[in-house]
Z-matrix of the N, CA and C atoms (Angstrom, degrees):
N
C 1 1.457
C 2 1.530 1 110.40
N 3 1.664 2 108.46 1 -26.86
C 4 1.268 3 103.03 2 -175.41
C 5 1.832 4 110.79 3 -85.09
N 6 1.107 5 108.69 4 -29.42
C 7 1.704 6 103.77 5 166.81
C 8 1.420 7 101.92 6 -68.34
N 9 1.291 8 134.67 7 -83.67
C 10 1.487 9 108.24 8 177.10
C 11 1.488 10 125.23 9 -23.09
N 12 1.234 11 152.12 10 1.92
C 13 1.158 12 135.09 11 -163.06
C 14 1.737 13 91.12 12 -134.45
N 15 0.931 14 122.77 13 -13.07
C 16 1.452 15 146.76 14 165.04
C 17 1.321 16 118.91 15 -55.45
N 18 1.448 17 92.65 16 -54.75
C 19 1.427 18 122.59 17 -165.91
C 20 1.719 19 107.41 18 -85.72
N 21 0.978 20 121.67 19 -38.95
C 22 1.406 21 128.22 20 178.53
C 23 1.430 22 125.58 21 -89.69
N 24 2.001 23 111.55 22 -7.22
C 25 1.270 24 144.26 23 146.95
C 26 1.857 25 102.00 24 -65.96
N 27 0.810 26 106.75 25 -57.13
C 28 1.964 27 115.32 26 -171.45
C 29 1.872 28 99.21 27 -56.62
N 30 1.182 29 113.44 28 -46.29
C 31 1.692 30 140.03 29 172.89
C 32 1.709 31 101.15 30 -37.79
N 33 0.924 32 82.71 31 -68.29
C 34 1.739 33 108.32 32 -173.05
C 35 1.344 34 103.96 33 -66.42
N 36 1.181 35 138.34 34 -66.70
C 37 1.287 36 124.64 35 165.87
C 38 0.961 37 133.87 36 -25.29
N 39 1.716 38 108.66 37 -47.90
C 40 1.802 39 130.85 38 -163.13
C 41 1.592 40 80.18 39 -62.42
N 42 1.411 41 115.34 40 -71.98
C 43 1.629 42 136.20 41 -149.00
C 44 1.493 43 94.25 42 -39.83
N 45 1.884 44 106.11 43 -49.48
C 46 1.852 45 77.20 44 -148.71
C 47 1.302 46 87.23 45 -92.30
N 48 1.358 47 142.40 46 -49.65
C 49 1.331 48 120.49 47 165.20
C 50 1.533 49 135.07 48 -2.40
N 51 1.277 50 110.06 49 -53.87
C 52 1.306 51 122.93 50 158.61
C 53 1.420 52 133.32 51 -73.12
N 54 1.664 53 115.23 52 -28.13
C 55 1.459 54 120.08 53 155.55
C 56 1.633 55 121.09 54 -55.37
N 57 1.201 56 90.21 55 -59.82
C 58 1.890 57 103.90 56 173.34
C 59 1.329 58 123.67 57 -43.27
N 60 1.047 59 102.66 58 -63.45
C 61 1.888 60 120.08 59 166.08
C 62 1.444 61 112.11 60 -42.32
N 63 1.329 62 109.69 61 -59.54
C 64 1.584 63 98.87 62 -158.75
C 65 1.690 64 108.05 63 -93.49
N 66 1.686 65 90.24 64 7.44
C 67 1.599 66 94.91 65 177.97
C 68 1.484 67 121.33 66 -78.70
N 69 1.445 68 86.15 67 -45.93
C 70 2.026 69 115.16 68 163.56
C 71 1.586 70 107.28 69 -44.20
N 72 1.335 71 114.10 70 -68.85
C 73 1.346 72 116.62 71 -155.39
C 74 2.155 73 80.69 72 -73.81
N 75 0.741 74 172.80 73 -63.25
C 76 1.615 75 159.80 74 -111.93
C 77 1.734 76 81.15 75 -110.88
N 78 1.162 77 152.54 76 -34.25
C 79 1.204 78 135.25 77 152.50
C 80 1.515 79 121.96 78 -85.64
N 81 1.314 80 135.38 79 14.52
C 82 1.415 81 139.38 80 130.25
C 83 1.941 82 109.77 81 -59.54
N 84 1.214 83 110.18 82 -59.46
C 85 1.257 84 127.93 83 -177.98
C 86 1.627 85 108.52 84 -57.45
N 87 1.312 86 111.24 85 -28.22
C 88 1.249 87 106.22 86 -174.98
C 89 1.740 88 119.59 87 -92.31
N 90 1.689 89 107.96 88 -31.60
C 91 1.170 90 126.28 89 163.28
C 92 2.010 91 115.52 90 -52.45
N 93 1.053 92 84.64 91 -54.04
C 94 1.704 93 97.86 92 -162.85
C 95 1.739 94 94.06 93 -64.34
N 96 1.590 95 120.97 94 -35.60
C 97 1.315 96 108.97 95 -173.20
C 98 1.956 97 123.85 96 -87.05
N 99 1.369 98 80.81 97 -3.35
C 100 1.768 99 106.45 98 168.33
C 101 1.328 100 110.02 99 -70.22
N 102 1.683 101 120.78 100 -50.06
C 103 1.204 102 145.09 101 -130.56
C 104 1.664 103 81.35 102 -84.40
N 105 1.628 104 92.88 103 -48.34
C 106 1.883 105 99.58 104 -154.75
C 107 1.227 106 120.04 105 -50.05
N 108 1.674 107 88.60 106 -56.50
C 109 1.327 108 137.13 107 -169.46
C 110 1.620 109 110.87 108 -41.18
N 111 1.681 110 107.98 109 -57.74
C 112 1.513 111 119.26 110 -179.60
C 113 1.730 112 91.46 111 -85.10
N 114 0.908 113 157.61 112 -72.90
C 115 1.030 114 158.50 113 166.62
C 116 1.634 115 108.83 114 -2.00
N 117 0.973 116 97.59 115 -67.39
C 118 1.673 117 99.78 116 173.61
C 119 1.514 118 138.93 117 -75.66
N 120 1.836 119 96.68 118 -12.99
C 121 1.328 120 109.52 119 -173.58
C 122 2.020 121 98.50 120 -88.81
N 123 1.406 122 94.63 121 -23.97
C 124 2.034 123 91.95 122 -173.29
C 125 2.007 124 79.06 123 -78.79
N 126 1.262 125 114.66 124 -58.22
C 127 1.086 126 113.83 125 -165.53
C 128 1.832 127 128.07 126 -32.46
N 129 1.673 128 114.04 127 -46.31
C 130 1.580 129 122.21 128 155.43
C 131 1.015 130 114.75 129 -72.92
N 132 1.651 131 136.02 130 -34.19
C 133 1.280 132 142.27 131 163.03
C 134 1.518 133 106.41 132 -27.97
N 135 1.336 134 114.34 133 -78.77
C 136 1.555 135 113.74 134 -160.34
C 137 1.723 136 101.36 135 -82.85
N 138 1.474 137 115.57 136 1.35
C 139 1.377 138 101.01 137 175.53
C 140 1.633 139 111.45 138 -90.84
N 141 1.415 140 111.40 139 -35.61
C 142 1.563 141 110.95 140 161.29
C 143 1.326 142 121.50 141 -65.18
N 144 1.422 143 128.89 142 -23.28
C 145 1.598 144 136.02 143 171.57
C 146 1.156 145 102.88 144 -59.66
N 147 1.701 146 116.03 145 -55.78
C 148 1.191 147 103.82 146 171.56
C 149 1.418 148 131.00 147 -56.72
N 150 1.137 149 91.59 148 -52.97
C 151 1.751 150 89.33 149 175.58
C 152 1.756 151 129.42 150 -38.61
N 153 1.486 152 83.82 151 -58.26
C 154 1.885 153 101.70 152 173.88
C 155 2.006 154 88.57 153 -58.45
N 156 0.797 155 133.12 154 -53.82
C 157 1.457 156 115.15 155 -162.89
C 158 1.893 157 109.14 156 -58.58
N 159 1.434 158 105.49 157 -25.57
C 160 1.376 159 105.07 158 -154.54
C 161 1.910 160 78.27 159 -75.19
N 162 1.088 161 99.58 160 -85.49
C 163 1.734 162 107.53 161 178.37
C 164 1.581 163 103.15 162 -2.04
N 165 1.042 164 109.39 163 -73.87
C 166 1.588 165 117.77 164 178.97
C 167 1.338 166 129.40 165 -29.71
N 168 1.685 167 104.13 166 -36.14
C 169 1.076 168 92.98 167 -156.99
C 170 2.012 169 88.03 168 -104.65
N 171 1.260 170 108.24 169 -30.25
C 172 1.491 171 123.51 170 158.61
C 173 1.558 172 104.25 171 -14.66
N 174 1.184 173 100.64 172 -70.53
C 175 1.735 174 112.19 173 -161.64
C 176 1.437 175 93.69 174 -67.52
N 177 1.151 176 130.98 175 -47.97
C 178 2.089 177 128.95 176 -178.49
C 179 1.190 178 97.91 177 -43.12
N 180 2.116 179 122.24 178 -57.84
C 181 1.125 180 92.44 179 -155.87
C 182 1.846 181 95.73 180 -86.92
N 183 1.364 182 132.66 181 -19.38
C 184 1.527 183 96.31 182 -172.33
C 185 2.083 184 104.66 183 -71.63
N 186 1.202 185 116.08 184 -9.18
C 187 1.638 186 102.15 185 -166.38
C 188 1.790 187 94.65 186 -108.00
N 189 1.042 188 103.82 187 -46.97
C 190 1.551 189 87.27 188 -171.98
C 191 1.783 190 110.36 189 109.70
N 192 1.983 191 111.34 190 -8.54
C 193 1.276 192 85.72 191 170.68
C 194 1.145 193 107.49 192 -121.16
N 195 1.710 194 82.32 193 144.60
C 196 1.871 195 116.11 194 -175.59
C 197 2.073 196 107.93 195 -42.46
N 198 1.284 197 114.52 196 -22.84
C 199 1.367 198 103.78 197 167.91
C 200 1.177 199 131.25 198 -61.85
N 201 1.252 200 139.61 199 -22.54
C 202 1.611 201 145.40 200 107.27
C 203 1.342 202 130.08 201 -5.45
N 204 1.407 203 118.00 202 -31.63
C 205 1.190 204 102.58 203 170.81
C 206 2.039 205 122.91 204 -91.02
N 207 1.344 206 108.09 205 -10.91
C 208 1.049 207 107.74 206 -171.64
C 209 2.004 208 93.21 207 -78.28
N 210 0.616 209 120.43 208 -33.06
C 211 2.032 210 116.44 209 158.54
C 212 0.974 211 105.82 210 -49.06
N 213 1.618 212 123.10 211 -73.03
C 214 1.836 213 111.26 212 169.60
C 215 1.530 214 137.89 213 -22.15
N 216 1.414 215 104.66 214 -49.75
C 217 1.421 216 122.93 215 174.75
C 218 1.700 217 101.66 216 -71.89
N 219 1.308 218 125.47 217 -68.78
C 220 1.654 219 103.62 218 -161.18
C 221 1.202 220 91.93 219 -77.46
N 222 1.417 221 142.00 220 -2.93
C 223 1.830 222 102.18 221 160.12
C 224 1.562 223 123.29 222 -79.69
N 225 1.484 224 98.24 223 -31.66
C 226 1.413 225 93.04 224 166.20
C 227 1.266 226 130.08 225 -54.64
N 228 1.307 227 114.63 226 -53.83
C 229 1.536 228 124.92 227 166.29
C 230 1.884 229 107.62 228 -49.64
N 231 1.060 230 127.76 229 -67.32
C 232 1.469 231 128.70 230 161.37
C 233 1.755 232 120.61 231 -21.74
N 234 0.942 233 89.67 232 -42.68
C 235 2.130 234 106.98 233 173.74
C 236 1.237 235 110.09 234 -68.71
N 237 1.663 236 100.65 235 -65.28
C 238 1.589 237 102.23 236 173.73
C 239 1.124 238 110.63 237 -32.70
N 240 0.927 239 118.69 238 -91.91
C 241 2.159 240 138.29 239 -169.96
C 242 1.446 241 89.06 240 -32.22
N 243 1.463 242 117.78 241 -91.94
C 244 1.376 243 92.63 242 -174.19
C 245 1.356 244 143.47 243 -26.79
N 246 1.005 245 116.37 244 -47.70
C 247 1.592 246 124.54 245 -175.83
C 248 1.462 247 92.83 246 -73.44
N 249 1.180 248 134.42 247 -75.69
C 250 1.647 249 124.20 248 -179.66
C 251 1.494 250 117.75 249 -47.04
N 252 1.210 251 118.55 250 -2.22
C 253 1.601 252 113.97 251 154.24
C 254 1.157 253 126.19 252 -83.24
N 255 1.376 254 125.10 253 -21.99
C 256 1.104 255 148.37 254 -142.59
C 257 1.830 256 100.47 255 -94.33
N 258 1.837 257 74.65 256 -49.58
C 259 2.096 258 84.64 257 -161.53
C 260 1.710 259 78.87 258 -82.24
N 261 1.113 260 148.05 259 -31.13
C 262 1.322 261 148.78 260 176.78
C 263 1.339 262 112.20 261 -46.41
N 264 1.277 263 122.86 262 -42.24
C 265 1.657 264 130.57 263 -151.41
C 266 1.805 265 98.63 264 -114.09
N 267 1.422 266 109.47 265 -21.62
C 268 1.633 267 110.49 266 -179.11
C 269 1.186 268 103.83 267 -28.54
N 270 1.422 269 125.93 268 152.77
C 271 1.632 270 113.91 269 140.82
C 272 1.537 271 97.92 270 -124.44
N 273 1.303 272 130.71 271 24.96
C 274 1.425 273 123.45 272 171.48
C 275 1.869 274 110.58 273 -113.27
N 276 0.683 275 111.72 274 111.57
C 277 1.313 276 124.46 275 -174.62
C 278 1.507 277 105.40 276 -36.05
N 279 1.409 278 120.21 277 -63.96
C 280 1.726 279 118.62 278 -179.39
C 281 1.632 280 101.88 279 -65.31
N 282 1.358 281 137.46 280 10.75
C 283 1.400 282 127.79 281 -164.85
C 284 1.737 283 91.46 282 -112.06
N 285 1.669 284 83.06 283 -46.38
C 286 1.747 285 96.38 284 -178.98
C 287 1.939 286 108.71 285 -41.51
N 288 1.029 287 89.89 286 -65.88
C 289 1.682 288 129.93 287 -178.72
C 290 1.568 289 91.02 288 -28.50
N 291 1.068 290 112.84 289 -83.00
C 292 1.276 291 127.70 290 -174.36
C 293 1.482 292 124.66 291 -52.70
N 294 1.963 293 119.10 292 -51.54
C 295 1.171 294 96.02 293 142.79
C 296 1.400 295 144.16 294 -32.63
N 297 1.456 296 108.29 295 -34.16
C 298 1.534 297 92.91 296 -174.52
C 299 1.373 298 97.60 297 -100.57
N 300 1.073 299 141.32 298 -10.75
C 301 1.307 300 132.62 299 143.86
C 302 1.522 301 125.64 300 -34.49
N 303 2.012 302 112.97 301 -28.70
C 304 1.139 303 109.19 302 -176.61
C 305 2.048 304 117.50 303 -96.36
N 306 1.998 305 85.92 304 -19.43
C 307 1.256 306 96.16 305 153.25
C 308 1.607 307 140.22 306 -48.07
N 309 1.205 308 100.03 307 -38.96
C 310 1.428 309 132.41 308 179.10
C 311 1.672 310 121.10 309 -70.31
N 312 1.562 311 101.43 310 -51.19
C 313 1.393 312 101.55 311 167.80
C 314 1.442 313 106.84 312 -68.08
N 315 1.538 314 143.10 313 -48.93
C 316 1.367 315 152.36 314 165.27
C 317 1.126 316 88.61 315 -21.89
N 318 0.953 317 133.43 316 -95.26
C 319 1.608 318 125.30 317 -132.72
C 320 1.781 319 106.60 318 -78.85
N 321 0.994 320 107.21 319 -10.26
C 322 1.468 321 109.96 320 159.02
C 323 1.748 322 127.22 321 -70.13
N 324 1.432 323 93.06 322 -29.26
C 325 1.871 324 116.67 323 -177.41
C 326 1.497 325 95.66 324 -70.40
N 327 1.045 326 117.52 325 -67.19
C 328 1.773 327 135.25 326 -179.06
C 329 1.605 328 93.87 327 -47.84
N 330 1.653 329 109.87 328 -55.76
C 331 2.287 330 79.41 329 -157.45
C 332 1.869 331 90.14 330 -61.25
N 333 1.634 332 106.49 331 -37.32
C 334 1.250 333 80.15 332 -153.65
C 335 1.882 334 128.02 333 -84.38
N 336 1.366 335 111.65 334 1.40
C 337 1.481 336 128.48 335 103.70
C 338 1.620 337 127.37 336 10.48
N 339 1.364 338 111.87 337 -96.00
C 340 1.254 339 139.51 338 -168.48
C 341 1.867 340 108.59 339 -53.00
N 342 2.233 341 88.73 340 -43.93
C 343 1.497 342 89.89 341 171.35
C 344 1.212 343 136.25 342 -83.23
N 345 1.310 344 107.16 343 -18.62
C 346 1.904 345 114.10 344 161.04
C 347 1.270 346 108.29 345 -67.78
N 348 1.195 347 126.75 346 -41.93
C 349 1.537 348 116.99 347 -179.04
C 350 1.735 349 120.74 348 -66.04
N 351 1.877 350 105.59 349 -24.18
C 352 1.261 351 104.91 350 170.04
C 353 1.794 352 124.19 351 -65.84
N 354 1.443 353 90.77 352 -24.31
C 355 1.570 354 118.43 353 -162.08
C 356 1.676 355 90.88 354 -74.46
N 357 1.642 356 115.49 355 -63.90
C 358 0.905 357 112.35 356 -160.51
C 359 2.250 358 110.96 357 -62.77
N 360 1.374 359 105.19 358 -26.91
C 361 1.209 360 123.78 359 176.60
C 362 1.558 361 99.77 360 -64.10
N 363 0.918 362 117.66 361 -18.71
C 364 1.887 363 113.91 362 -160.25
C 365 1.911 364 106.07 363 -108.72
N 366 2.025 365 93.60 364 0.03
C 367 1.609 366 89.53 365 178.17
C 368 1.826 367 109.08 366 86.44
N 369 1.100 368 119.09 367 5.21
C 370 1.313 369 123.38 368 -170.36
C 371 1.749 370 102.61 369 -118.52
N 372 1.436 371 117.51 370 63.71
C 373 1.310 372 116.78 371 170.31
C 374 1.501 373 134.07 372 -54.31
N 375 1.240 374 97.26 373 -21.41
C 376 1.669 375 113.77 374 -166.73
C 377 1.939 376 89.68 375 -88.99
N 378 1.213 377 132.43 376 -28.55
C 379 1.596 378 121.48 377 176.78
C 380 1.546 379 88.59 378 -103.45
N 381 1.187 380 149.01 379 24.21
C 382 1.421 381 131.89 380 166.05
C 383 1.591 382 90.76 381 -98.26
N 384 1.730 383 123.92 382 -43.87
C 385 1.294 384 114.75 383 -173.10
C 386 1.558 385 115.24 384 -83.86
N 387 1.357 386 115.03 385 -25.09
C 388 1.421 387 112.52 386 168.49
C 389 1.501 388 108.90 387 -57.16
N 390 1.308 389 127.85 388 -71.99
C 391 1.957 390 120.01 389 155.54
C 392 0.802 391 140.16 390 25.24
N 393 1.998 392 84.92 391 -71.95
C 394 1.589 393 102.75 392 179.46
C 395 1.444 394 96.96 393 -95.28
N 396 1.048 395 165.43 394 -26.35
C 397 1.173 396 136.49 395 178.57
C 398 1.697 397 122.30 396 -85.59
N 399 1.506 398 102.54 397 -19.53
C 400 1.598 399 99.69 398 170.55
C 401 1.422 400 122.80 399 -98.11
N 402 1.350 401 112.04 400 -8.67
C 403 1.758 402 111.77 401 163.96
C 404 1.600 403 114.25 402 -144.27
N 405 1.096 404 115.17 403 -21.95
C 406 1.458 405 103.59 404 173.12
C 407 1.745 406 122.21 405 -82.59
N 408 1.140 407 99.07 406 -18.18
C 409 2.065 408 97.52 407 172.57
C 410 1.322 409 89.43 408 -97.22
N 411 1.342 410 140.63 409 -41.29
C 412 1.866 411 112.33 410 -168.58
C 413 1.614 412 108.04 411 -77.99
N 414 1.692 413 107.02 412 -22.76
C 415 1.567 414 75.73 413 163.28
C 416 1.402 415 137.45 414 -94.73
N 417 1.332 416 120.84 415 4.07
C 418 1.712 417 135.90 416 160.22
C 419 0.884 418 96.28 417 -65.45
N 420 1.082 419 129.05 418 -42.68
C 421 2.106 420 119.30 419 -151.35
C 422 1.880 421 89.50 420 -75.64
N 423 1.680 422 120.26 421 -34.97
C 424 1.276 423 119.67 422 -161.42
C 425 1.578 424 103.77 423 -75.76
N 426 1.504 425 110.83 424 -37.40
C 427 1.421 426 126.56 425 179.05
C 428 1.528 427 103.00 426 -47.26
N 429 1.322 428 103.40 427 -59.36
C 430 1.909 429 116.50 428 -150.45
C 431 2.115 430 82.06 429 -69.13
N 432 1.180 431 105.54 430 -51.41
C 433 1.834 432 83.94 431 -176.21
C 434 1.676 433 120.25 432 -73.94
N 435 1.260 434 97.98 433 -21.24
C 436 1.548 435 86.18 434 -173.32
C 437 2.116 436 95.25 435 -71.68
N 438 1.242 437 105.23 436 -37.05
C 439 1.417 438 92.84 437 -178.49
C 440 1.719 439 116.62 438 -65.51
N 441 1.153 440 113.54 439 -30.16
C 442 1.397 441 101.85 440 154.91
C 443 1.380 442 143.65 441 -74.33
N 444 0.992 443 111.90 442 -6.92
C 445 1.649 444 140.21 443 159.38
C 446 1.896 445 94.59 444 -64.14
N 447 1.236 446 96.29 445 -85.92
C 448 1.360 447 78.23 446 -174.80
C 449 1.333 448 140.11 447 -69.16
N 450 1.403 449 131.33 448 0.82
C 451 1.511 450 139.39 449 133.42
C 452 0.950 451 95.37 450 -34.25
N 453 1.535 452 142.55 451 -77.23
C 454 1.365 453 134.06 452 -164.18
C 455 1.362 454 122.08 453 -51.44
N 456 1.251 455 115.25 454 -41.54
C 457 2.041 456 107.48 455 169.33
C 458 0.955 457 90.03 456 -64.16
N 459 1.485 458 147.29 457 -87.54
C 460 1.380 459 133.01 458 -171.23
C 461 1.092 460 135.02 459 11.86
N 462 1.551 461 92.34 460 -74.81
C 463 1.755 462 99.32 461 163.62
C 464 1.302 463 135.30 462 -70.54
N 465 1.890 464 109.94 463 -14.09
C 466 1.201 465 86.06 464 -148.89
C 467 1.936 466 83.36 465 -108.41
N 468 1.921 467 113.33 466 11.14
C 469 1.540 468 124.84 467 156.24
C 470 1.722 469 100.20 468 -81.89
N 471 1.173 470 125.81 469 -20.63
C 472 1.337 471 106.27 470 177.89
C 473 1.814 472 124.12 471 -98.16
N 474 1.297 473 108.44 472 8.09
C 475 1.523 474 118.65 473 161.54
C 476 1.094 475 110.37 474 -119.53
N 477 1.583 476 126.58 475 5.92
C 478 1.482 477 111.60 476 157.21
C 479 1.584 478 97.80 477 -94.78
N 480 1.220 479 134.65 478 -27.03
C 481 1.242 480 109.20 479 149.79
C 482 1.538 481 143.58 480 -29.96
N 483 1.639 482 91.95 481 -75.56
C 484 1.453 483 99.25 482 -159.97
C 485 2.276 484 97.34 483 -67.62
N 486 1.394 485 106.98 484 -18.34
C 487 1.812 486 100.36 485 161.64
C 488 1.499 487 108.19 486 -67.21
N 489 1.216 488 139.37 487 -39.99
C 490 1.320 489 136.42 488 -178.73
C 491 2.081 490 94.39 489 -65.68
N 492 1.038 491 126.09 490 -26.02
C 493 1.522 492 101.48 491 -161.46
C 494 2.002 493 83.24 492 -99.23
N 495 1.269 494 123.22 493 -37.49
C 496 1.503 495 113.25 494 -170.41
C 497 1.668 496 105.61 495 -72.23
N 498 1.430 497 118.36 496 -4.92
C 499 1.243 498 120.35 497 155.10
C 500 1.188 499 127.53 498 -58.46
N 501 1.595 500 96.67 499 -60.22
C 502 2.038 501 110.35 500 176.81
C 503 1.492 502 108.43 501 -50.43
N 504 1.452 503 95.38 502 -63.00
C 505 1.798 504 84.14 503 175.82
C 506 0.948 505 125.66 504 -70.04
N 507 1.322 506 155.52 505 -5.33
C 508 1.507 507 153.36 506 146.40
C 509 1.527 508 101.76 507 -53.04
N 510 1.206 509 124.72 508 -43.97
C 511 1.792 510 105.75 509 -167.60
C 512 1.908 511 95.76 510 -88.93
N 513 1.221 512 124.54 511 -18.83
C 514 1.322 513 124.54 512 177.47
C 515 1.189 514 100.61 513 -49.50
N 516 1.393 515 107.02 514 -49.40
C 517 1.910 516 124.19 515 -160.96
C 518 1.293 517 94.24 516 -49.91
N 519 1.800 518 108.02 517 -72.93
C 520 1.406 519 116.16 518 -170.42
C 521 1.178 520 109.11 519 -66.18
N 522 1.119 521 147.49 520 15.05
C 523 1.549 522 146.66 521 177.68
C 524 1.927 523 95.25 522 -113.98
N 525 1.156 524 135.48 523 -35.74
C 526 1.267 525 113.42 524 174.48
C 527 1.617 526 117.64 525 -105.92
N 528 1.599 527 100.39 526 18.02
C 529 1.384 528 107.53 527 174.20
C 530 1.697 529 100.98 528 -99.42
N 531 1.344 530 123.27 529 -22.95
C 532 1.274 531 120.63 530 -173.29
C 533 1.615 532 109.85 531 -94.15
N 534 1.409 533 116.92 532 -15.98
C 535 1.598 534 132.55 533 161.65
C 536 1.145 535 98.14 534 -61.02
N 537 1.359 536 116.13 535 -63.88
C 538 1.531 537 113.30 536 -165.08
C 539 1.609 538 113.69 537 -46.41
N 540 1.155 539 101.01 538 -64.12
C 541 1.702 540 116.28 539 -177.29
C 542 1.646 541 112.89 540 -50.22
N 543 1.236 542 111.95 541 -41.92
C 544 1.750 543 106.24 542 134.79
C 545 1.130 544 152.37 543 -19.83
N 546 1.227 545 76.67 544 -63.94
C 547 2.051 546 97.45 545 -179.32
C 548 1.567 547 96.62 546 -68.38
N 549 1.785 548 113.38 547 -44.86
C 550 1.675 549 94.22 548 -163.34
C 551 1.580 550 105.80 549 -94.81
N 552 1.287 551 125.17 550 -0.52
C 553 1.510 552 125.24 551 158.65
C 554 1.803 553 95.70 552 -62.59
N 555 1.280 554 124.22 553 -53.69
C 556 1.753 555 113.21 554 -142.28
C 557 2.069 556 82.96 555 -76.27
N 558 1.488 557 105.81 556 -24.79
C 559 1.652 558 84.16 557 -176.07
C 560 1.679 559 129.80 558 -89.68
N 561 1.681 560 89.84 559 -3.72
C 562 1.814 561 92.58 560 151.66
C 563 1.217 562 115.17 561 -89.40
N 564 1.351 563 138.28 562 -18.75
C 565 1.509 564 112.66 563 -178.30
C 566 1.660 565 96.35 564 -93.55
């Protein structure tokens, strides 16, 4: 009676051992694919906003009509939000960092933006395109890589994750495979 009671102690162990474990890692798995998921969706979000904004504003200054600029504005505005969700929602400090690093370049893109479009509004084409070529394309071009830079920690914090959780459950495995073999050694002797 006392090996049976041994044995159905060894049972119980295996079980929750193995409940616990694979409960952790399926809410590791579930966190990290939340994380990505919104992470990546503000992340193309404000990189096509941007984009659609740059185009937008492209065509204002080669045509001159102001219907172009209302594209300018909701991508800019569209970028914003994104990117301030982004550095909002971080939970990694250098990701954080960097969002607002991308905040930062943004609002630099926009004034200098805002001032070619004044330029070009004021009849002064030749300082609307100087603008854009001496501060408004080097700081997009800095935007569009630093945001791919940080996609890349992203990913490369979300497969040191999901290796930290296929770890846990691999030694769970071998931890209720070596209980087991226990349990059915203690119930032959």
């Amino acid at each position: 009676a006392t090996g049976y009671g041994v044995v159905l102690l060894l049972l119980g162990v295996v079980a929750g051992v193995g409940v616990t474990t694979l409960s952790r890692t399926a809410d590791t798995f579930e966190e990290l694919i939340h994380q990505r998921e919104q992470g990546l969706v503000h992340a193309l979000g404000a990189k096509a906003a941007l984009g659609s904004a740059n185009v937008e504003f492209l065509r204002y200054l080669i045509t001159g009509d102001e219907r172009f600029l209302k594209g300018w504005e909701s991508g800019t505005a569209q970028a914003r939000r994104d990117l301030a969700e982004l550095q909002g929602t971080s939970r990694i400090a250098e990701l954080k960092a960097g969002w607002g690093e991308a905040v930062r370049l943004h609002t630099l893109w926009e004034e200098a933006g805002g001032e070619a479009i004044s330029a070009k509004r004021a009849g002064r084409q030749a300082d609307a395109l100087r603008i854009r070529a001496e501060r408004f394309q080097p700081i997009r071009d800095q935007l569009f890589t630093l945001i791919d830079r940080l996609v890349g920690i992203e990913r490369a914090h979300a497969k040191e994750i999901t290796q930290s959780a296929v770890s846990d459950a691999s030694r769970a495995t071998w931890g209720m495979l070596v209980v087991a073999g226990l349990t059915i050694v203690s119930g032959i002797v």
